[in-house]
C-alpha positions in Angstrom: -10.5 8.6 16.8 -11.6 9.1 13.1 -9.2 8.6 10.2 -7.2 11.6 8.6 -5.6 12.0 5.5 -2.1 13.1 4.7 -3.7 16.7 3.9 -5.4 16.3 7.1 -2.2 16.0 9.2 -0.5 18.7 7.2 -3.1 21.4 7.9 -3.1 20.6 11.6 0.8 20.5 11.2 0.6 23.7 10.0 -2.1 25.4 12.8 0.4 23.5 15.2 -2.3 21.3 16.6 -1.2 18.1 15.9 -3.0 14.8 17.3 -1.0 13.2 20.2 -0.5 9.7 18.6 -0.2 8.9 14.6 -0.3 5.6 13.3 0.8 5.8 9.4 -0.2 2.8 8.2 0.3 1.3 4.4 2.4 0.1 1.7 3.3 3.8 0.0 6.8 4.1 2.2 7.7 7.3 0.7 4.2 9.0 1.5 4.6 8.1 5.3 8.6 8.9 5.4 7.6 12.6 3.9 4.6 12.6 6.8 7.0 11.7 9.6 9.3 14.3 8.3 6.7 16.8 8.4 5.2 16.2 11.7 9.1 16.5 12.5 9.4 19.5 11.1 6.8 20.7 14.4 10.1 21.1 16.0 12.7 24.3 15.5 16.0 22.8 13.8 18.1 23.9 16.3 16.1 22.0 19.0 15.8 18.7 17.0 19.1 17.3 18.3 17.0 17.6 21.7 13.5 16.9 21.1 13.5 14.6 17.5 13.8 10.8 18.5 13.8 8.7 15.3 13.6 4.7 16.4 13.8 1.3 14.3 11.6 -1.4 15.3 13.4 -4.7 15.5 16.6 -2.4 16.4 18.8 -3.6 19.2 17.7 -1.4 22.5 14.2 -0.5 20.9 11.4 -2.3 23.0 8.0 -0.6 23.7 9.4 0.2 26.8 12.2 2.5 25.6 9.1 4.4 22.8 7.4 5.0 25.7 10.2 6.6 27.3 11.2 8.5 24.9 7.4 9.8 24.6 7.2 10.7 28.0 10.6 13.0 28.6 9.7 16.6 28.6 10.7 19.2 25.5 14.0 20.6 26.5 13.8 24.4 25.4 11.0 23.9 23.9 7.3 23.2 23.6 7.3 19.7 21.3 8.7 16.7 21.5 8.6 14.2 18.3 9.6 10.5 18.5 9.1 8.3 15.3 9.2 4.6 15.2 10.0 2.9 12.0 9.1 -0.2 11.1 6.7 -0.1 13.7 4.9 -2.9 12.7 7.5 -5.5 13.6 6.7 -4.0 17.6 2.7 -3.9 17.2 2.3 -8.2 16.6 3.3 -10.0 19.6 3.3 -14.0 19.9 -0.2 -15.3 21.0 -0.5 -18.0 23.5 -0.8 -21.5 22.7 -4.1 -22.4 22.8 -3.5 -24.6 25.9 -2.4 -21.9 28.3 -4.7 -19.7 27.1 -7.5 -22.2 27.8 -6.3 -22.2 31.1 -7.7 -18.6 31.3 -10.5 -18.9 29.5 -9.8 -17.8 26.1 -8.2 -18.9 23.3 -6.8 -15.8 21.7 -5.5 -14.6 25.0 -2.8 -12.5 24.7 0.3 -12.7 27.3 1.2 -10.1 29.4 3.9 -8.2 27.9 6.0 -5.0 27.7 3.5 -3.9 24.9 1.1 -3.6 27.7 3.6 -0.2 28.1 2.8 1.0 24.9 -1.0 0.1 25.1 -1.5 2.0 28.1 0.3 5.1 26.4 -1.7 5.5 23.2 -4.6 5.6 25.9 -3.1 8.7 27.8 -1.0 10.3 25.7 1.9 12.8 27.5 0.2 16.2 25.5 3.8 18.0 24.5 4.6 14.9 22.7 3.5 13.6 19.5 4.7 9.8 18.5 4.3 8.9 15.4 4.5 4.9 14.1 5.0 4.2 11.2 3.9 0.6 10.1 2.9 -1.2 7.0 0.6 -3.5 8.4 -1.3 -4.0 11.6 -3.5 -6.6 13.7 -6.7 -5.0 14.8 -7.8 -8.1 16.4 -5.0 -7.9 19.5 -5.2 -5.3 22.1 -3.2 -2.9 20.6 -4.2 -3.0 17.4 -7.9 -2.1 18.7 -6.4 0.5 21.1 -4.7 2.6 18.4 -8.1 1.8 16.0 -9.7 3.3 19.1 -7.3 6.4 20.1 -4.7 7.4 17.9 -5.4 9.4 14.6 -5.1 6.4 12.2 -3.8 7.9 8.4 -3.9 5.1 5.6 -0.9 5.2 2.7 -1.8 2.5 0.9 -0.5 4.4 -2.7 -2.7 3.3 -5.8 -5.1 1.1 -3.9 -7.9 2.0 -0.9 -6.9 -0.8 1.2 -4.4 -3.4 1.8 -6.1 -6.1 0.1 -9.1 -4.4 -2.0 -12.0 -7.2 -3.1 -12.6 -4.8 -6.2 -10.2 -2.4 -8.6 -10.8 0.4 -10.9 -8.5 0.3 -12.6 -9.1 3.3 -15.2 -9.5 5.2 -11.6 -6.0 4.1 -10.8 -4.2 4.4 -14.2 -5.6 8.3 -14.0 -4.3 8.5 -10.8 -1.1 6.9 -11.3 -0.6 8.9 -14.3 -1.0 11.9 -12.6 1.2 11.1 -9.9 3.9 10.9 -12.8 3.2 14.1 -14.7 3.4 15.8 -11.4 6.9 14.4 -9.8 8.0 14.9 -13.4 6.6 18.8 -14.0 8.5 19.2 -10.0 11.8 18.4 -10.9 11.5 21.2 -13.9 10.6 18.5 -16.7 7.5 17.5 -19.6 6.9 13.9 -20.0 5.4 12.3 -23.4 1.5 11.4 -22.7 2.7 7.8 -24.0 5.6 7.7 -21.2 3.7 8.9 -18.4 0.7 6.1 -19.4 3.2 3.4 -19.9 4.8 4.0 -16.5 1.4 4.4 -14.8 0.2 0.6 -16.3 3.2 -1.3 -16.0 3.0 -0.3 -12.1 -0.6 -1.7 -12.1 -1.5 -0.9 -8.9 2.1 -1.6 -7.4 2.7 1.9 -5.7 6.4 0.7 -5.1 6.8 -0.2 -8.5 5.8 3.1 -9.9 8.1 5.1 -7.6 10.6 3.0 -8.4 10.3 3.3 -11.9 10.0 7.0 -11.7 12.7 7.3 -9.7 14.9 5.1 -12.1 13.4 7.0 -15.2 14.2 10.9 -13.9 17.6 9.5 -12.9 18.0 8.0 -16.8 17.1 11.5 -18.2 18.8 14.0 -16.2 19.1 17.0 -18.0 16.6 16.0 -20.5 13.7 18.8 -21.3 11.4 16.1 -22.1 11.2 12.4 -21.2 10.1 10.2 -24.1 8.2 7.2 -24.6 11.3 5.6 -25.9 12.7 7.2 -22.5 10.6 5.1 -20.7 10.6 2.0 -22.8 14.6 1.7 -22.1 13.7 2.0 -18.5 10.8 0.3 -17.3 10.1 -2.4 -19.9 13.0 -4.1 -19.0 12.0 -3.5 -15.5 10.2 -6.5 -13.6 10.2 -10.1 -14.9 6.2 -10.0 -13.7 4.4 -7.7 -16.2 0.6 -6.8 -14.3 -1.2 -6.1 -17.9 0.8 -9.7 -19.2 -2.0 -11.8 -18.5 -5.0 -9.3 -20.3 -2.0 -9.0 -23.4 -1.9 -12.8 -24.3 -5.5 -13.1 -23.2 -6.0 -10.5 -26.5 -3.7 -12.5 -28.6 -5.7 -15.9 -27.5 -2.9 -17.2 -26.3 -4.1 -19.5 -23.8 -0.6 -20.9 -22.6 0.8 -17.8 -22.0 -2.1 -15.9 -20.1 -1.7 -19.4 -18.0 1.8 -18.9 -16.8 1.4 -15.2 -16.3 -1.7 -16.3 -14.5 0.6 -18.7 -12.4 3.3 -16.1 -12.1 1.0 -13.5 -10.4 -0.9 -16.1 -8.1 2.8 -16.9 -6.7 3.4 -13.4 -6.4 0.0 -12.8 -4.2 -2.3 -11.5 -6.5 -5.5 -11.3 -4.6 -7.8 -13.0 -6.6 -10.4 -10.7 -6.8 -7.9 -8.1 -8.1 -7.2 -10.2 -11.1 -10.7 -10.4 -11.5 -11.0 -7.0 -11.7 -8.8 -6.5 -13.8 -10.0 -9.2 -16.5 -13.4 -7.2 -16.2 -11.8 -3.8 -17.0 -9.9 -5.7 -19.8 -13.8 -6.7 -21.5 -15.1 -3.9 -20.8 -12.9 -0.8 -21.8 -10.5 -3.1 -24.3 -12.1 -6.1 -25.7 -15.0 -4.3 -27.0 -12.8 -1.7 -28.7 -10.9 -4.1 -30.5 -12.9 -7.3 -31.0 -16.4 -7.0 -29.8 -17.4 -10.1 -31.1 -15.8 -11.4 -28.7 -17.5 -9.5 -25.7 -20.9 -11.3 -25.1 -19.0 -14.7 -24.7 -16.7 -13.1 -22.1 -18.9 -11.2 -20.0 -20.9 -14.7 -19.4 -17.5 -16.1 -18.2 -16.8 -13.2 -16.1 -20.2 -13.3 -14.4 -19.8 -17.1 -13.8 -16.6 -16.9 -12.2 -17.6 -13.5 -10.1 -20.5 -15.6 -8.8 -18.2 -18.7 -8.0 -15.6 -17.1 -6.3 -18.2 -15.2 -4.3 -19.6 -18.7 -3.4 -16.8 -20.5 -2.4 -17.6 -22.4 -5.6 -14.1 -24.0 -6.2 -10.6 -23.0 -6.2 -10.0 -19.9 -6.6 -7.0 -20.3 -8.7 -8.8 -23.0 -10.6 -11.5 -20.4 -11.2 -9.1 -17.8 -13.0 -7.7 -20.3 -15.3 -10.7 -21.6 -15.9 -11.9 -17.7 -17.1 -8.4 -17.3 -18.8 -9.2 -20.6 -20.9 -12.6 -19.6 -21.9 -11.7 -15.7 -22.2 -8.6 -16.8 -25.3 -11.7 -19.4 -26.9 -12.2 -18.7 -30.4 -15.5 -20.5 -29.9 -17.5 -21.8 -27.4 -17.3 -25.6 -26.8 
């Protein structure tokens, strides 16, 4: 079935069509908990004690057997049933075989037979008064069930400040905008202004960390209760002394030419799982919308190391960590060597 966006699922929550079988899948948790609620909210609230099934993967007692039949009871006084699985993900990757029993049968990435089978043959006939709804942050769409709910459930990606779950290429003034915006507008809901400066610092220290900003947020709006306005020195108290791991700390000392220190940051956001092309990305939005504003004698130099580096990690051309610091030494040079 084709993807849908969270506007998507609320219109048809709202014409009472809904699709049969959600998958919410992403890394924005608060996104998908406010779309489960609302595709709960299909049922009256007198009937949800009846008709509402809310289920933790990994749970004691919650198998794909037991999703399945809760999805297939009838609505008692009613015409909806909901049942949401949390978590979902730690259900949806079941153990390969070893490669020596699967041989046995011909195939290496066989798959054993297993009470997911259950859960696989549901998503493929649906029982129509019911709508189940998982909600994972990660999924396999090489196994069987993966590529069944790919195939026939209504697949809606949360993945917060990015496109995917591992993006090869960031915008990253498209995603401070967007961030940003996502502040001033929790902030102007709970009756509040926010400073320009505030709402931009929160936006970049998240990078593109969507559980960082909330976080933050969160933390922030809590700090000023009963404030008119939130500050810039608001949100310094708050998020600066937030995370040990700064996103923009590598691009700072890069700036200052401080080679050592853009190395450990470097170091601290590899360890972290930085992909590498995100760092990349973001080292070219540092040249290009910062460098040249402040030093663009420097620019030139660093676009021929950026290009280099793009073309060797698109080549398999060395390590990719190796790469990075590579770029991060000749990007704090005062001169070329």
């Amino acid at each position: 079935m084709p993807q849908a966006s969270p506007a998507d699922v609320r219109a048809a929550i709202a014409k009472r069509a809904p699709a049969p079988v959600y998958l919410l899948l992403g890394d924005d948790e608060a996104e998908m908990s406010h779309l489960a609620a609302d595709v709960m909210s299909l049922v009256e609230d007198e009937l949800r004690a009846f008709n509402v099934d809310r289920l933790y993967a990994g749970d004691k007692g919650t198998s794909p057997s037991t999703v399945v039949e809760a999805a297939r009871m009838l609505p008692m006084m009613g015409d909806r049933r909901v049942v949401v699985v949390l978590r979902a993900e730690r259900l949806l990757k079941p153990k390969r075989r070893k490669q020596a029993e699967a041989a046995e049968d011909g195939g290496e990435d066989a798959e054993p037979p297993s009470d997911l089978d259950t859960l696989t043959d549901y998503v493929q006939s649906p029982v129509p008064s019911t709508t189940l709804v998982l909600v994972s942050s990660d999924l396999d769409k090489t196994r069987k069930i993966g590529k069944t709910l790919v195939k026939h459930a209504t697949v809606v990606e949360c993945w917060g400040l990015k496109n995917e779950k591992n993006p090869r290429f960031v915008d990253f003034r498209a995603t401070a905008r967007r961030a940003e915006e996502m502040v001033r507008r929790a902030v102007a809901e709970s009756g509040q202004q926010i400073e320009p400066a505030a709402a931009r610092l929160v936006a970049e220290r998240a990078g593109i960390d969507i559980v960082r900003l909330r976080g933050d947020l969160d933390r922030l709006m809590l700090y000023t209760v009963g404030k008119p306005k939130i500050t810039l020195a608001d949100a310094q108290d708050i998020v600066s002394a937030e995370a040990a791991q700064d996103d923009w700390a590598v691009t700072n000392a890069i700036q200052q030419r401080n080679a050592g220190e853009a190395l450990r940051q470097l170091s601290l956001a590899m360890e972290a799982g930085a992909v590498p092309y995100m760092i990349l990305g973001q080292l070219g939005w540092f040249v290009r919308d910062k460098l040249s504003a402040v030093d663009p004698r420097r620019v030139p130099r660093a676009v021929d190391a950026l290009f280099r580096a793009d073309q060797d990690l698109k080549s398999s051309g060395g390590d990719p960590r190796v790469l990075l610091e590579r770029l991060v030494i000749e990007l704090c040079e005062r001169e070329r060597r």
